[in-house]
C-alpha positions in Angstrom: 9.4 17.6 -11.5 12.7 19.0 -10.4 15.6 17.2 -11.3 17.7 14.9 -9.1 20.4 17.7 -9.0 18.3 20.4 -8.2 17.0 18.9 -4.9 17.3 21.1 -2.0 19.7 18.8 0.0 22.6 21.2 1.3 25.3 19.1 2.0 29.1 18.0 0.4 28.3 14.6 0.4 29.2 12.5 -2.0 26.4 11.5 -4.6 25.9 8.2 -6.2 24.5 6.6 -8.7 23.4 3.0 -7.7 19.6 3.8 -9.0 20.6 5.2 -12.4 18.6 4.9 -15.6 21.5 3.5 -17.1 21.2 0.4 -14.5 18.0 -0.9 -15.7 18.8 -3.7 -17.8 21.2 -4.9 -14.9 18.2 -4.6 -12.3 16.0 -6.6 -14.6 19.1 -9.4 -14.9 19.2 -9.9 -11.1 17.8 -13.7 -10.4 15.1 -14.0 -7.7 15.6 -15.5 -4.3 12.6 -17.4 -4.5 12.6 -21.1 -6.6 10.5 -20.5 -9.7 9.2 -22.9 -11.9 10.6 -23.3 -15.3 7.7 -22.4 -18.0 6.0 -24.9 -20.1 7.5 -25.9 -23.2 4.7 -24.9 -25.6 6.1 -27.1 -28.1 5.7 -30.3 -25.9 2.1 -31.4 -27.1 1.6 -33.6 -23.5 1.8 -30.3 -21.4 -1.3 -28.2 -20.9 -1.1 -24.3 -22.2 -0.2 -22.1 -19.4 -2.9 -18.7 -19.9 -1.0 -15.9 -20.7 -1.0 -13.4 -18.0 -2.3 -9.9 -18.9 -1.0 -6.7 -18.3 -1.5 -6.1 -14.4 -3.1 -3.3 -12.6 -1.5 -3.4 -9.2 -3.0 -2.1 -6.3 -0.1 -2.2 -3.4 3.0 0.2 -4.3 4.0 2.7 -2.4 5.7 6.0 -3.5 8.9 7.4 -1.3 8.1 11.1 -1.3 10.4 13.4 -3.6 12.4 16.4 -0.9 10.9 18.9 -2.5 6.9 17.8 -2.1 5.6 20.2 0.5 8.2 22.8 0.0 6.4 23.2 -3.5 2.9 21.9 -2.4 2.0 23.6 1.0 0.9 27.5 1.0 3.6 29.6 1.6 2.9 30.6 4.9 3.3 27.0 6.1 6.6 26.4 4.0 9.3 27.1 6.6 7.4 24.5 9.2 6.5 21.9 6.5 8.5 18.8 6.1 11.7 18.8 4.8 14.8 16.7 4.0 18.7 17.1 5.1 21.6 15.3 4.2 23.1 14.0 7.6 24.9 11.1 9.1 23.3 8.0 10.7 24.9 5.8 12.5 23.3 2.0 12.1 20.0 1.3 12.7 18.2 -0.9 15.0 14.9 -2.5 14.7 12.9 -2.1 17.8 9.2 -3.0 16.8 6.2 -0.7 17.9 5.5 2.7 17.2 9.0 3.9 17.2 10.3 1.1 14.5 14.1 2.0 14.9 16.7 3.3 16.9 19.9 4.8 15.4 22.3 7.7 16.2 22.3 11.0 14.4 25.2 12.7 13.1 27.6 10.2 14.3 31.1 10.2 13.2 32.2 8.5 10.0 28.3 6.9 9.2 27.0 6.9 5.8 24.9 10.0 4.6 21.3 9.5 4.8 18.6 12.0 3.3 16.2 12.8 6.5 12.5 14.1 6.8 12.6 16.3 9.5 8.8 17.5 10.7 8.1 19.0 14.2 9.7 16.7 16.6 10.1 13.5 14.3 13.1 12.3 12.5 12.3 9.7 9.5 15.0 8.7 8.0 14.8 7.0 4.4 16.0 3.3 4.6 17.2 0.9 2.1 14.8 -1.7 2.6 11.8 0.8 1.7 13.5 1.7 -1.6 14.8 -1.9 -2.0 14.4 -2.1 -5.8 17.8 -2.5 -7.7 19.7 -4.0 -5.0 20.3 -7.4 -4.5 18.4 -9.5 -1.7 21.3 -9.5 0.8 21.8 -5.9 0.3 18.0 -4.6 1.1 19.2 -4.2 4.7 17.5 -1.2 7.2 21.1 0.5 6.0 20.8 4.4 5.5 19.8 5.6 1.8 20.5 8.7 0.2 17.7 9.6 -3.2 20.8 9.2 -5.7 21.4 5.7 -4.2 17.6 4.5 -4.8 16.3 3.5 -7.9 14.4 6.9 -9.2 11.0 5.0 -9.7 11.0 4.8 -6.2 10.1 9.1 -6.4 9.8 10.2 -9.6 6.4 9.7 -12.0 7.8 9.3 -15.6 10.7 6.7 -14.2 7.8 4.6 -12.1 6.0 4.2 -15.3 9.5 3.0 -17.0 10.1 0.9 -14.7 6.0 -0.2 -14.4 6.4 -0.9 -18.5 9.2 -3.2 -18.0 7.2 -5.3 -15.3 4.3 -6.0 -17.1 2.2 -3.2 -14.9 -0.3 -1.0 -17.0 -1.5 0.7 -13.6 -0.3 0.9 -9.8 -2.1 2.8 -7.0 0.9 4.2 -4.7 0.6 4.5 -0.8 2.8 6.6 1.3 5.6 6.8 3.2 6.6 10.0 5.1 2.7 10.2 6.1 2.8 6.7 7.3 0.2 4.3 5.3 -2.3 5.8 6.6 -1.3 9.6 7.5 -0.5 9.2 10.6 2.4 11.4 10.4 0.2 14.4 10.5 -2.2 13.1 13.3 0.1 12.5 15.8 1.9 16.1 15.0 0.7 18.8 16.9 0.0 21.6 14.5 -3.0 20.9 13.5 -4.0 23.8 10.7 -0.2 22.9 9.8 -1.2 19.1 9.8 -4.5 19.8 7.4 -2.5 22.1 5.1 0.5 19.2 4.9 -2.6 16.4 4.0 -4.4 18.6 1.6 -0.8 19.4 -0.1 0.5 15.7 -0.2 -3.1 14.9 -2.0 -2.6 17.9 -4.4 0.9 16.5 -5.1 -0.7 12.8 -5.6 -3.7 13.5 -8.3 -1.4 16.8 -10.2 2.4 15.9 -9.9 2.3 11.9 -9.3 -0.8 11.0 -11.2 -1.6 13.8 -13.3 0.9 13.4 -16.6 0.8 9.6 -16.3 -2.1 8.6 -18.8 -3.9 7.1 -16.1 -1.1 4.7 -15.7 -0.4 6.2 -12.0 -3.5 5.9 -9.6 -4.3 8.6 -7.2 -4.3 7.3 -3.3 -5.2 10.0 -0.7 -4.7 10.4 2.4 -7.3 12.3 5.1 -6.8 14.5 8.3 -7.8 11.5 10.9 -8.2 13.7 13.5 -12.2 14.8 12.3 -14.3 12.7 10.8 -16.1 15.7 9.1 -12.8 17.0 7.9 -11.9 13.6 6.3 -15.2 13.2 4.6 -14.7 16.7 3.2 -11.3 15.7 1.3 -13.0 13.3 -0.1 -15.2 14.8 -1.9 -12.8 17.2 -2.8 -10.7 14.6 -4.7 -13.4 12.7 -6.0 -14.0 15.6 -7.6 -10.9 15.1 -9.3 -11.5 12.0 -10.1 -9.6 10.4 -6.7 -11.4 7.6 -6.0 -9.1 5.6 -3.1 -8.5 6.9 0.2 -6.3 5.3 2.8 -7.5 4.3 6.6 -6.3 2.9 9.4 -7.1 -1.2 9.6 -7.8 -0.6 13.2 -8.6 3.2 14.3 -8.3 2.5 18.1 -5.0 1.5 18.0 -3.8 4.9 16.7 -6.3 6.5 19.8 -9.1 7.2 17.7 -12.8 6.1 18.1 -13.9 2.5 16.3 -16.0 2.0 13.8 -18.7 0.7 16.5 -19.1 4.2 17.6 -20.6 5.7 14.5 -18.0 8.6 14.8 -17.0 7.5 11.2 -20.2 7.5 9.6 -19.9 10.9 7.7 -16.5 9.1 6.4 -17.9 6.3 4.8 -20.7 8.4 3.6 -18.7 10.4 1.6 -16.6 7.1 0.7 -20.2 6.1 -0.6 -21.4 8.5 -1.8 -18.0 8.9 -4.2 -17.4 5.4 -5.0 -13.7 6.4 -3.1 -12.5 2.6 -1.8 -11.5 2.3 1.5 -7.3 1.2 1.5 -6.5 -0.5 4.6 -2.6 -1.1 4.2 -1.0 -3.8 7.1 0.7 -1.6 9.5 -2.0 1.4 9.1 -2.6 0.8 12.9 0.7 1.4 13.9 1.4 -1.7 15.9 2.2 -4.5 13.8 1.2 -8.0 15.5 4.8 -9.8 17.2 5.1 -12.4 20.0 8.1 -12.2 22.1 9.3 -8.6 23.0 12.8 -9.8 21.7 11.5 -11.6 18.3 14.0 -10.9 15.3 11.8 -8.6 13.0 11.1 -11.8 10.7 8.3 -12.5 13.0 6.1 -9.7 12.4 6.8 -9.7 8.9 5.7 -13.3 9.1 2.1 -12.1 11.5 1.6 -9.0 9.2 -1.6 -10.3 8.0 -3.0 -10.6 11.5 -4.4 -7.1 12.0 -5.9 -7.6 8.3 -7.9 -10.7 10.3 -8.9 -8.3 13.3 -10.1 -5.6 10.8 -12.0 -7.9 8.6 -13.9 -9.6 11.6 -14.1 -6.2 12.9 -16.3 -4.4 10.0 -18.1 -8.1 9.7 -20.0 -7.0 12.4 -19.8 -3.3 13.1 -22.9 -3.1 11.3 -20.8 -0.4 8.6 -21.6 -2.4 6.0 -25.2 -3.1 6.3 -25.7 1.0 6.4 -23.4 1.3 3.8 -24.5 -1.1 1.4 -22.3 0.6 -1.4 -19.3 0.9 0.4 -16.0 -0.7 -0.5 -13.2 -2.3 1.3 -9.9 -3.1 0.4 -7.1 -5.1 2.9 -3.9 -4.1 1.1 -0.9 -6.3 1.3 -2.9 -8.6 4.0 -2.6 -11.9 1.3 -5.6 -13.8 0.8 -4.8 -17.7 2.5 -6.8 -17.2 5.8 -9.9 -15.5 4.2 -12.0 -19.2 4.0 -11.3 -19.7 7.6 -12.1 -16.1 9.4 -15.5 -16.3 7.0 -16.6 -19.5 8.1 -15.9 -18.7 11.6 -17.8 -15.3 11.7 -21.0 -17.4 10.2 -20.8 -19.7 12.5 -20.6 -17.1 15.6 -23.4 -15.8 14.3 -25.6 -18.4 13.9 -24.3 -20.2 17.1 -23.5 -17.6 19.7 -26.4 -14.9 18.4 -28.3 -15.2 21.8 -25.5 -13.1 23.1 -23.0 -12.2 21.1 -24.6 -8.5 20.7 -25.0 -8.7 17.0 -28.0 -9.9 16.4 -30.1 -6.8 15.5 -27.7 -4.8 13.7 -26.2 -7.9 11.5 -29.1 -9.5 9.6 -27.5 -11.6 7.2 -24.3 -13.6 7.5 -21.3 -11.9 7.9 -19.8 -13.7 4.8 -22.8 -12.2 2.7 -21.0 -8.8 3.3 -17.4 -9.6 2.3 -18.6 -10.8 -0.4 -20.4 -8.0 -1.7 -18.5 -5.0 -0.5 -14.4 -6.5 0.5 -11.4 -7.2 -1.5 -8.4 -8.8 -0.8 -4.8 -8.5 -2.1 -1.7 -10.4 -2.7 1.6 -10.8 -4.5 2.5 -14.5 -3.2 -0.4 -16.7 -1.6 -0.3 -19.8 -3.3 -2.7 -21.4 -1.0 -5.2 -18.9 -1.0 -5.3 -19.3 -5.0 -6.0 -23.5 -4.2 -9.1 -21.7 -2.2 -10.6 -19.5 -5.0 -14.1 -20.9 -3.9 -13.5 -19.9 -0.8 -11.9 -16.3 -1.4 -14.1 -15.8 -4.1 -12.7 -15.2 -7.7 -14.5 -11.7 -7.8 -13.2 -10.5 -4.4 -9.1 -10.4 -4.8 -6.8 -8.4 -6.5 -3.0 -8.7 -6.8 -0.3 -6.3 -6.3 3.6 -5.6 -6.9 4.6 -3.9 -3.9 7.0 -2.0 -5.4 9.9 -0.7 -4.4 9.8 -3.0 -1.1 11.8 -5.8 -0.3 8.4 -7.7 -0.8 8.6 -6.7 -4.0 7.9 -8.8 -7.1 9.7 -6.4 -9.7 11.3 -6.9 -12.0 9.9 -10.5 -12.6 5.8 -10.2 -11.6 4.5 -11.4 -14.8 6.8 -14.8 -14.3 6.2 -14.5 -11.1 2.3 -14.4 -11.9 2.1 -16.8 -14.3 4.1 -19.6 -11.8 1.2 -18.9 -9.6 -2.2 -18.5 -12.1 -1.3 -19.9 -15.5 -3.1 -23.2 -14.4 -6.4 -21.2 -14.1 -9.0 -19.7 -16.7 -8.4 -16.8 -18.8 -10.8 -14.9 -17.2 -10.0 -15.8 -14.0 -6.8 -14.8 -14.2 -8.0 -11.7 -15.8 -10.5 -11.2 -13.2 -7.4 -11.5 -10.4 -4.9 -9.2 -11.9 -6.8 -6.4 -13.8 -10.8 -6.9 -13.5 -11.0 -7.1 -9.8 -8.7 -3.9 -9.4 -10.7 -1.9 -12.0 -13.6 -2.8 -10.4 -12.7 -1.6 -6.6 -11.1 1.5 -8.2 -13.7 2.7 -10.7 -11.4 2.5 -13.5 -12.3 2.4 -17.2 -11.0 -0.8 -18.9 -12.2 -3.0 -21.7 -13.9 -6.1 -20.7 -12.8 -9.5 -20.6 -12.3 -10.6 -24.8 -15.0 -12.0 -26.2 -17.9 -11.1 -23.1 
């Protein structure tokens, strides 16, 4: 991978170096916002052991894509209409919700620099509070961000791995950014042989550049062309091939102005999903419209509601029928927590049972919906206390647990304290089962088994 230096970013702006390598050990000093409890003092004979958390496989990063991806990725012929970043000022930005996220001004006088994915008609600009890791919490603010001012895990294999190491992470599957959780980036563009070429190229760049010299300790995540079913089932065979076994989707097509799963329009999709043992990655936000209340709500609210969509999904698959035809088929709702999984399941049994004379699900739903989660869905957290109290409930084989790393939501540098504050009252292999079985599991990875089964 090119170094920092050699990025194509043609600009005098001044660089800086607030995500250095040499800043680690102050990064992993900063205290945590959130009360934690002091560990048991293993000499004190009256206090039960806490179990000892094992080294984590976390399936909810994200990866902020390096400048040069598509400019080395893409065929040539595509190169000069790829995306690609410039240095320019950016005047503050403004959280507006929906599909447009932010306002902000461009070039104004005086702003900071900010490195900028430019792509057809759409400006992304890279924002602090996606590459939050090494700042303090009052500092992970929507403020412009240049790549010398994030930490360089944030795009760069060998220093996510570092920085993976010192959190107690043996393995992390990455989504995107640029493309949007789900690739929506290149849906809504209007090129579409430029769109395929940029979605092929970014999945190249996952499973060779991100993944490939990592010693399996970087996942591969893809990402399809949404805009043909066929087309999408097609890259997934092609990476499964290459041992790709994750795909991303969107938790609710429709909202993105695609057909639903009703229609049987996806079918060839989660055939090949099937077929490959590729999981189905359904990030919050992959619809595009996160759930909010008021119009004028401070952005705290959605982040507060981001689980709702997760909810609408869930009961949405429940009874699609998807997962009777695709018995095989896995599901995972990433970053969606895990605390209002008893409810929705006990609700969807009982609409079944109860409202079945016309609730139009009777003939293609034969068993209750619950049976299905069960057997084919996994959830995933990083802080969900009360859906831990409900392991019954949730079901100790159907969760997994994440770092979301670099976000503000982010767990590093402390997840193993963090993870032991939550588990170390439960089983060994139930905590094993939550923060490493599980994952290897929904992701067809090769571990060792619990000790001593």
């Amino acid at each position: 991978m090119a170094e920092a230096a050699d990025r194509a970013l043609e600009s005098d702006a001044p660089s800086e170096t607030l995500g250095s390598d040499q800043e680690m050990d102050q990064g992993m000093d900063q205290p945590m916002d959130q009360a934690m409890a002091t560990s048991d003092d293993a000499s004190d004979p009256s206090v039960a052991p806490r179990t000892e958390i094992p080294p984590i496989i976390s399936v909810d990063d994200h990866i902020v894509e390096p400048p040069h991806l598509w400019k080395t990725w893409l065929p040539a012929r595509y190169r000069d209409r790829g995306p690609r970043v410039e240095r320019r000022r950016l005047g503050d930005m403004t959280w507006v919700g929906g599909a447009k996220m932010y306002e902000y001004e461009l070039d104004a006088e005086d702003a900071p620099w900010c490195d900028i994915w430019f792509y057809e008609d759409l400006v992304h600009p890279n924002k602090r509070h996606v590459a939050a890791v090494g700042f303090d919490r009052d500092e992970m603010t929507m403020a412009p961000i240049t790549y010398e001012e994030m930490r360089p895990g944030c795009y760069e294999p060998k220093a996510r791995v570092a920085d993976m190491t010192a959190n107690h992470v043996e393995a992390s599957l990455s989504f995107p950014t640029f493309p949007r959780f789900c690739g929506q980036t290149f849906y809504e563009a209007s090129d579409r042989d430029l769109g395929l070429a940029c979605v092929k190229a970014y999945n190249d760049f996952m499973i060779e550049e991100w993944c490939g010299d990592s010693d399996g300790a970087l996942i591969p995540l893809i990402i399809i062309p949404l805009w043909d079913a066929d087309l999408a089932a097609a890259e997934v065979r092609r990476n499964a091939e290459r041992g790709c076994h994750a795909v991303c989707f969107s938790e609710i097509a429709p909202n993105l102005g695609l057909p639903s799963i009703h229609t049987g329009y996806w079918d060839p999709f989660f055939a090949a999903c099937q077929d490959t043992q590729t999981t189905v990655n359904m990030h919050i936000g992959s619809s595009s419209k996160m759930p909010a209340a008021s119009p004028d709500a401070p952005p705290a609210v959605a982040a507060s509601l981001s689980f709702n969509n997760a909810i609408a999904s869930m009961s949405d698959f429940l009874f699609s029928g998807v997962l009777v035809r695709f018995p095989e088929l896995k599901l995972a709702y990433s970053e969606g927590q895990i605390g209002w999984i008893p409810y929705i399941l006990e609700r969807v049994d009982d609409v079944w049972k109860e409202h079945r004379a016309w609730a139009g699900v009777a003939d293609i739903v034969p068993e209750p919906p619950s049976t299905y989660y069960y057997r084919q869905i996994f959830g995933c957290f990083f802080r969900d206390n009360h859906g831990l109290r409900s392991l019954d409930e949730v079901g100790v084989d159907n969760i997994t647990f994440e770092t979301d790393y670099p976000h503000t939501d982010t767990t590093w540098p402390h997840t193993k304290q963090v993870a032991g504050d939550m588990m170390g009252h439960l089983p060994a292999e139930v905590v094993w089962k939550i923060v490493r079985g599980n994952a290897a599991r929904m992701l067809s990875l090769d571990i060792e088994p619990f000790p001593g089964t």
